[in-house]
Structure formats: structure tokens, C-alpha cells
C-alpha positions in Angstrom: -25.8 55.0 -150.5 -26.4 51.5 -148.8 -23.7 50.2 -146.9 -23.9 46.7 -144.8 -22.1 47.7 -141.2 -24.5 45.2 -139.3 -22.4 44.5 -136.5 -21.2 42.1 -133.7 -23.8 43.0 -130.1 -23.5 42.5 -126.4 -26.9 40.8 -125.6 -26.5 42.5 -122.2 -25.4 46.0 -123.1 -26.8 46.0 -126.2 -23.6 47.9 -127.2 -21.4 47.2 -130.2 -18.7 44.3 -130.2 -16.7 45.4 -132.7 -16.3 48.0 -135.3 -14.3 46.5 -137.6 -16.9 45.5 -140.6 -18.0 49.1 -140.1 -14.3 50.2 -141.0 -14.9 48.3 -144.6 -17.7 51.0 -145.4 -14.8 54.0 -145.2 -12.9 53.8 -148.1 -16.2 54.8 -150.6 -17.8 57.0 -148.3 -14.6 59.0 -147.8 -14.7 59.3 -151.9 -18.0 60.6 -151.7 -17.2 63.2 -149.9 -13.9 64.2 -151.0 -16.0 64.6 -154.6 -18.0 67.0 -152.1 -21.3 64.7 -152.9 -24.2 65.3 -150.3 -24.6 61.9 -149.6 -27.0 59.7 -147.3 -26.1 56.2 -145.9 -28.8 53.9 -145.9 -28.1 50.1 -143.6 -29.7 48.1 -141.3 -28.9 46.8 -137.9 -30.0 43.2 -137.0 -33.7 41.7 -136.8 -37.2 43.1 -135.6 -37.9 41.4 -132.6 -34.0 40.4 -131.2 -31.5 41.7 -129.1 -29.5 43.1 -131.6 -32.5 45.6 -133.5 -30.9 48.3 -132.1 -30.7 52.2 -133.6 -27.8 52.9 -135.5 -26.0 56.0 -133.1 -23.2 54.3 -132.0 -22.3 53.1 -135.9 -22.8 56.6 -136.6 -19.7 57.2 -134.5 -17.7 54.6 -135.8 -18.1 56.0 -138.9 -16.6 59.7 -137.7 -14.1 57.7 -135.5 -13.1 56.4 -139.2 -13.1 58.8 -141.5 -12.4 61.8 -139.4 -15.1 63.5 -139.8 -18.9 64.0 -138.6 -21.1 61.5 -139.9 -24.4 63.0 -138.0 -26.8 60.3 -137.0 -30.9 61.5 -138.0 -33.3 59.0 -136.2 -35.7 58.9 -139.0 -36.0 57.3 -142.0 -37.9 58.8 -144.9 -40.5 61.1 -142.5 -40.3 65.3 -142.6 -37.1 65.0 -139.9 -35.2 62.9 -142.6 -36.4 64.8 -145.5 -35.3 67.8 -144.2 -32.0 66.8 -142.8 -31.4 65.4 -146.6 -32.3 69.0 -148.5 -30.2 70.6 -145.9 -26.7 68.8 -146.3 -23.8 70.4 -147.4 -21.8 69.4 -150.1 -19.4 66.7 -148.8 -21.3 66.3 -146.0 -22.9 62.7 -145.0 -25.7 61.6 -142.9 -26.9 58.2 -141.7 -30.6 57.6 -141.8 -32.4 55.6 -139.3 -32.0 51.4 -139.6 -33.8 50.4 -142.6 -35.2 47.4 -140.9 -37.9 50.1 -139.0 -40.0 50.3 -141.8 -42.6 47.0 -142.5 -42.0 46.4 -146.1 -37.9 46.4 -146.0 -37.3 42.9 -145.5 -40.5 41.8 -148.1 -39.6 39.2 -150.7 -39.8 40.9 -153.8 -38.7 41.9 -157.1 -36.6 45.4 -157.8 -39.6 46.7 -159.6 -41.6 46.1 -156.8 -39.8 47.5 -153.9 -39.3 50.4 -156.1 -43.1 51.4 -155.5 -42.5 51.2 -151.6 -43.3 54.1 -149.9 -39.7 54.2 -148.5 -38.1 54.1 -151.7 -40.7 56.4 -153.9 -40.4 59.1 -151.0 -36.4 59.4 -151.4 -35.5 58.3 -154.5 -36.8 61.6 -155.9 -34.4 63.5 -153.6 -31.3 62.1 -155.1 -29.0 62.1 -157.7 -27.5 58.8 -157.4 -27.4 55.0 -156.3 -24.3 53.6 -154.4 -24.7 50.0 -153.2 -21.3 48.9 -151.0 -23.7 46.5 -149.1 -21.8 43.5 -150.4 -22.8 41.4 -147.2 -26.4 41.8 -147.8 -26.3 41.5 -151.9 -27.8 37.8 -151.5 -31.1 39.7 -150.4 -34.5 41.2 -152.4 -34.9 43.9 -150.3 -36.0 47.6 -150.7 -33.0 49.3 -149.5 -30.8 46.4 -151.8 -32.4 46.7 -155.1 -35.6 48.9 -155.2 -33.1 52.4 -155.5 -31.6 50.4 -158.9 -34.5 50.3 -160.3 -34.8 54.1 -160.6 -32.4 55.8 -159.8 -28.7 55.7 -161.7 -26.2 53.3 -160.2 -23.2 52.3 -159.5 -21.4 49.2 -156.9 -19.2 50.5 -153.9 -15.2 50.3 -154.1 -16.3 47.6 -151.4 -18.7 45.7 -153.6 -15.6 45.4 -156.2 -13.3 44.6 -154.3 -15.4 41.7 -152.8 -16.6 40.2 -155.9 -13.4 40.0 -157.6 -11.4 38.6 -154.4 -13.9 36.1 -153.8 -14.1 35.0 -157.6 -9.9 34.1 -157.3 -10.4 32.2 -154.1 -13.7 30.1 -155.6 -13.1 30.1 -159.3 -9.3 29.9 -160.0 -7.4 29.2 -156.4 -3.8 28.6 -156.2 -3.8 24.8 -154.9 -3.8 23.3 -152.7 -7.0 25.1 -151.8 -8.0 24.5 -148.4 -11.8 25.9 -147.1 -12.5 26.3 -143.4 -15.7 26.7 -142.1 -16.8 27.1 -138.5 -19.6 28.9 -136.5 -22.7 27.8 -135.2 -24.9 27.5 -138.3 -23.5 24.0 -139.6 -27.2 23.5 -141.8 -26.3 26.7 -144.1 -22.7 25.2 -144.4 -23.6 22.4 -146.1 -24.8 23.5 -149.7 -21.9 25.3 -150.6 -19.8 22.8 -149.1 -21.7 20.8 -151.1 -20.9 22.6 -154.4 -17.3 23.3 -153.6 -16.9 19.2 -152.4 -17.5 18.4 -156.6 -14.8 21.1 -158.2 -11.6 19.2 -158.8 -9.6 22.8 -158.0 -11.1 22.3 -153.9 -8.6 19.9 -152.0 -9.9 20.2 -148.5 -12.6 21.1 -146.5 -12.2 21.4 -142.6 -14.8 21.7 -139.8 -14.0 23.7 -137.0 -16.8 25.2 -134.7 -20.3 24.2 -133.4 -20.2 23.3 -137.1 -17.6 20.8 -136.5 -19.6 18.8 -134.4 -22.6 18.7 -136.0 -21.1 16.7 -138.7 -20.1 14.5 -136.4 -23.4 14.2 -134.6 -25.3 13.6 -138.2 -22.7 10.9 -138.5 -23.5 9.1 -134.8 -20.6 10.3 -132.9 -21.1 11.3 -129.2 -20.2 14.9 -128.8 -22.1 15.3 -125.0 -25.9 15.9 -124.7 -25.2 20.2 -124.6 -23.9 19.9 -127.8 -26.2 18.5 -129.4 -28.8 21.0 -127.7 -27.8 23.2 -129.7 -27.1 21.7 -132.5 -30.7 20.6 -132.8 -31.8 24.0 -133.2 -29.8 24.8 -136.4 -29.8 20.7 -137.8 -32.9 18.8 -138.8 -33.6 15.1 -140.0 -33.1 16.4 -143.4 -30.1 18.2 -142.9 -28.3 15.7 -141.3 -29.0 13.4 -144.0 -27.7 15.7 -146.9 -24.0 15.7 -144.6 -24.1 11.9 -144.3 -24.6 11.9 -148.0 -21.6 14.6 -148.1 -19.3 12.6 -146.3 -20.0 9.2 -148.2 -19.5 11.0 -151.6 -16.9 13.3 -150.4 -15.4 12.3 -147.2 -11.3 12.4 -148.4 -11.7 15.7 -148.8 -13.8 16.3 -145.5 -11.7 17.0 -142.1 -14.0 16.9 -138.6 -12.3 17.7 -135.1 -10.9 14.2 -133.0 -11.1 16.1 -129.6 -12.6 18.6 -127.6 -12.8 21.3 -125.5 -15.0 21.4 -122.5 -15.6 23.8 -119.2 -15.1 21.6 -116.1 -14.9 23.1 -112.3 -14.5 27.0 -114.3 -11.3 25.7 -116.0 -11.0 24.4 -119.6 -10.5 20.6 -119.6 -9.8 18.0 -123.3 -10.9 15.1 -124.1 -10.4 12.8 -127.4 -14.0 12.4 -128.9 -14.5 8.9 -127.5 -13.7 10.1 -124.0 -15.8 13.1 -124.1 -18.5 13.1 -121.2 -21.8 12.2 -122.0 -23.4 15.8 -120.5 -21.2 18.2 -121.9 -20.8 20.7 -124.2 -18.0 21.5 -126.7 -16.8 25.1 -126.2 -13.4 24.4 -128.6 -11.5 22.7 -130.7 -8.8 20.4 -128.5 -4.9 20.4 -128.9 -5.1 17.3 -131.3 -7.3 19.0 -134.0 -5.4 21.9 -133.5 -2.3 20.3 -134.8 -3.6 18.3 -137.8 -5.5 21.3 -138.8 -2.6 23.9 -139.0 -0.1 21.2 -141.0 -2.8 21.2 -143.6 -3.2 25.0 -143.8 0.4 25.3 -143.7 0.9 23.0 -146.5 -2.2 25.2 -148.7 -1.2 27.7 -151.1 -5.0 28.9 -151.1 -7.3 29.4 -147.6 -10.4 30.6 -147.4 -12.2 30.9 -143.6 -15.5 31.5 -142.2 -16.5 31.3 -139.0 -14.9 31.1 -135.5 -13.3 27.3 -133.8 -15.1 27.8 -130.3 -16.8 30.0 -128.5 -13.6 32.9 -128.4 -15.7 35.2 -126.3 -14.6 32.9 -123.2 -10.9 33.8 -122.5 -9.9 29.6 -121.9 -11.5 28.8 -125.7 -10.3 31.3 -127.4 -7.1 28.5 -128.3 -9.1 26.8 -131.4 -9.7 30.4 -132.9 -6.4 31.8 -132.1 -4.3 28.9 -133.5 -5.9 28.9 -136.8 -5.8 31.8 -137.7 -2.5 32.2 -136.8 -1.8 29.2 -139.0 -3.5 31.1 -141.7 -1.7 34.1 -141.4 1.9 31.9 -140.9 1.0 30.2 -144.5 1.9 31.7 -147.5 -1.4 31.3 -148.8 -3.7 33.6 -150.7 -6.1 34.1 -147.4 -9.8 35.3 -147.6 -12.0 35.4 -144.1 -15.5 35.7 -144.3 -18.6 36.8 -142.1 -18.7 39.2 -139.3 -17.8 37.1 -136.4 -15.1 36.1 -138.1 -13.6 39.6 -138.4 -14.5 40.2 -135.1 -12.4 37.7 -133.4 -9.2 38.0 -135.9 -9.8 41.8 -135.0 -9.6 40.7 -131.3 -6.7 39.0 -131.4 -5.0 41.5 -133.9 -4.6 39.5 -136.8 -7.1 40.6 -139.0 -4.5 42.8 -140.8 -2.4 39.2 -141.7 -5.1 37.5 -143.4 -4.8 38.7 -147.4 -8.5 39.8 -147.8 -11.2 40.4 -145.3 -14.6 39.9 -146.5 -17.8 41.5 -144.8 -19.9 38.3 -146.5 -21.5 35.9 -144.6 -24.9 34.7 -146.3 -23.5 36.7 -149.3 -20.2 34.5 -149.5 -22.5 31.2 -149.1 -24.4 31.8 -151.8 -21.1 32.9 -154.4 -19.9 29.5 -153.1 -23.2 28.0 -154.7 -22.9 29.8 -157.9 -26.9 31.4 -157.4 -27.8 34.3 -158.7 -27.2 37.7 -156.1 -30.2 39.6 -155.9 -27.6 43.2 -155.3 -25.1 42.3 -158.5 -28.3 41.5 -161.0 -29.9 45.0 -160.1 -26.7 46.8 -160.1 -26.6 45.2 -164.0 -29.5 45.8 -165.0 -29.7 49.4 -164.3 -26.0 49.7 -165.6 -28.2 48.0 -169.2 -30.8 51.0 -168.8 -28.4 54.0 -168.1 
């Protein structure tokens, strides 16, 4: 079974945040093993090379916390110490293998047939019965844990998978309207193509920008939004991109909502400002009082609200306002309410709210690329072995 329960990490501690896109995994695994299958969890854990590659033990726990029952952690992949822990389970007994992301050719661009010649996949595929893929968060990728299995093995899509794909198609096919589309974060450049798509359908009323995200629109556009901002918005925006959202908001700017003030860190305390009197050297850690406002009559007013990615930096106790607020206007609505990516979850999960929001998605790059009607790497494996079987 592949499951996506790529998590939230402390940089410091190297220690999970949260547990809560874990949690999502439970429902099919429980199945599993109340049909007493012997079953093996497959998933990965951040990327070679940063902070967050880390083994997957503490998930491991999590998932026994969960279900209430032992979900033994093996520290090998497909070598003798995983083989063997697989010939010796039990019937409705599970084990989860060693992050994916250890061996070389996982994260390889290439087709199902392909990765099902990897030396990962040949070496277990053979020990199995079955194909379960719940990893709906990662089913916008080609890789060998995602679709090489597919490809010879029997298989089926999680009760996750399902229940993602046919949530997400009522909020981005046929909403309720007014349909209202919040997205926030850091990553404002991957933003803008489905915003982009979703901009052009008549059924999409409005589009707000919360987060780093929020202003980086209104850097591409010329607005001052203090030299630390635009640091880091540098790092995730080039020439090109900023182009394609000046383009956006001359084509689709009625539909298009920025932030008008800020939130800043002055003398340890939080301190905000209206855009034009925002200090040249600072950087935005939140969304101010004003946006606030405006926002939350507009999600009030929605009868559909989609959300993904957090207003400010909610880690920091003072800017966790932005966050908080909105998602409390979500949950206040009586809107059909989808949020989306793992930070996300994580802070509605902190602030106990997670539960008010309609559906949770585990998507991220997943729920981008839905929004942009491409093809999903996961779903056109999962059909084209249903077509063999």
C-alpha cells in the first residue's frame, strides 16, 4: 500500500509538527486489516538533501497512536531485513517500510512501465498480492512507488483517494455559488496557473490572496511591501512569473482580492500598517485587521470555499490572527468548505478547527494540478490497470 503521510517538521528538532495528514491514511489501513490482509505501507518523508528527509519511526507511531494497534516500523526498504519482515507478517498485521525517497531511482521521471523494471519495484512486487494507492497528495507524480506497482500488480485507489477526487471535483467542477477560492502560503509562482484556469470559469466568483502569496501579487504589480518581503519573495517569483500575475490581474482583476495592510514584528511585538505606510525594511509576517475584515464578509457571503495555504507565518503566537480569523470565517459560513495542503491542516489542527471545515484534503501539488485540469500521473495508472484486470 502507498500512502502520502509526508508531514509538517521542526527544522531544529527534526521532530514531527503535526500528525494530522497522517490520521487521513487510517480509515483504509484499518480496512486492510480488519480483512486480516498482511499488508505493507510504502511513503516517503520529505527531500534527499533537506531538513525534513528524515526516517519514518515517529509516523510509524502515529499510525499505532491511530488505529490502536502496532504498526511496526522496519528500516529497510526492499533489502533481506525488509524481505523478511514482509514473508513473516501475520494476517492483519501491517508494517511500514523504510522512506521511499532512500532509494536513487524513486523520484526519476518516468513512465509506469518503466519504473516497473526498478529494482525496488521488481524485488517486491512479486511478494504481493495487491496494489493500494491512498497517496492522493502525491498522485500529480511519475514515481516508482506512485505508478510502477500498477503496472503489475492488481489495483485498486484508497477510501482516501475516493474520497479526495470526488470532493474536489464538487468544489472545482459544479460549486454552489458564490464560490470563493483562497489561496495563501509561501509559493505564490505555483499559485498562479490554476488561478489562472479557475480566473476563466464563469462558476469561480472570487479569488483572494492571503499569505507570502498575498504579497507577491502585489510586489509583481509595484506595490511596496518592505525590502524582507520581497527577499523572499524573490526566491519563489521570477521576471516571468510576475509577468504572467500582471497579465492575471489585467484580465481578471474583479475577481482578484490582495491584502490592503499588514502585519509586521517591531520591538518583539506585532505592529500594522496600511500598505502605503508599511516601512521600507520590513517584512510581512500577517495579514492586518483591515484585510481581515473585507476578507471574512466575502467568505461569509460564499455558499462555496475552497482554502490552501496559511495568512501569516502562524508558528509565531502574535501572527497567528490572519490564519485564525479566516478560518474561522470559513467554518462560521455555511459554505461547502474544502482546505487543502499540509500546512494548511496543520494550522486549522492547531487551532482546533480542522474538524469545522466540510472536507480536509491532504493535496497540495495534487490539488494544483486538479485545479488545471492536467492529467494525474496516480489516477491514469490506477485506470489503466483497472482496463487490464
Amino acid at each position: 500500500m502507498r500512502v502520502d503521510i509526508n508531514s509538517p517538521v521542526d527544522a531544529n528538532t527534526t521532530n514531527l509538527k503535526d500528525g494530522s495528514k497522517i490520521a487521513s491514511s487510517v480509515p483504509t489501513i484499518r480496512e486492510l486489516m480488519d480483512r486480516e490482509a498482511r499488508t505493507a505501507i510504502l511513503a516517503h518523508q520529505g527531500r534527499p538533501g533537506e531538513y525534513d528527509f528524515i526516517p519514518l519511526n515517529e509516523h510509524a507511531k502515529y499510525l499505532s497512536q491511530y488505529l490502536g494497534r502496532k504498526v511496526r516500523y522496519v528500516n529497510d526498504l526492499f533489502g533481506v531485513h525488509a524481505r523478511k519482515a514482509v514473508g513473516t507478517l501475520d494476517n492483519g498485521e501491517a508494517i511500514l517500510l523504510m522512506n521511499v525517497r532512500n532509494f536513487p531511482g524513486e523520484q526519476l521521471k518516468k513512465q509506469p512501465h518503466e519504473h516497473a523494471k526498478s529494482e525496488m519495484v521488481s524485488t517486491l512486487a512479486p511478494l504481493f498480492d495487491l496494489f493500494v494507492n491512498d497517496a492522493f497528495a502525491s498522485a500529480h507524480r511519475s514515481h516508482a512507488s506512485l505508478v510502477g506497482f500498477s503496472h503489475v500488480l492488481p489495483s485498486a485507489a484508497g477510501r482516501l483517494m475516493d474520497k479526495e477526487m470526488s470532493s474536489l471535483s464538487e468544489v472545482f467542477q459544479n460549486p454552489k455559488r458564490p464560490a470563493t477560492y483562497i489561496f495563501g502560503g509561501t509559493k505564490f509562482a505555483e499559485a498562479i496557473p490554476p488561478m489562472e484556469r479557475l480566473a476563466g470559469f464563469e462558476h469561480v466568483d472570487k479569488i483572494l490572496l492571503v499569505g507570502l502569496a498575498g504579497y507577491a501579487c502585489l510586489w509583481c504589480l509595484g506595490r511596496q511591501v518592505g525590502s524582507g518581503t520581497e527577499e523572499l519573495i524573490k526566491k519563489n517569483v521570477d521576471e516571468r512569473a510576475a509577468s504572467r500575475a500582471r497579465a492575471l490581474i489585467e484580465k481578471h482583476g474583479s475577481k482578484i482580492h490582495l491584502p490592503l495592510d499588514a502585519a509586521i514584528e517591531e520591538d518583539g511585538t506585532r505592529r500594522e500598517y496600511s500598505l502605503e505606510e508599511l516601512p521600507p525594511d520590513s517584512s510581512v509576517l500577517d495579514i492586518g485587521a483591515l484585510t481581515i475584515t473585507g476578507f471574512a464578509a466575502l467568505i461569509a457571503g460564499s455558499k462555496t470555499v475552497f482554502m490552501s495555504g496559511p495568512a501569516g507565518v502562524f508558528e509565531k503566537e502574535e501572527f497567528t490572527t490572519g490564519t485564525r480569523e479566516i478560518f474561522q470565517a470559513v467554518v462560521d459560513s455555511e459554505a461547502y468548505s474544502v482546505i487543502g495542503g499540509g500546512h494548511s491542516s496543520a494550522a486549522a489542527n492547531k487551532f482546533g478547527m480542522l474538524d469545522g471545515f466540510t472536507y480536509a484534503s491532504t493535496g497540495g501539488g495534487a490539488i494544483e494540478r486538479l485545479m488545471q485540469g492536467k492529467e494525474m500521473p496516480v489516477i491514469e495508472a490506477l485506470r489503466a490497470s483497472a482496463r487490464r484486470i
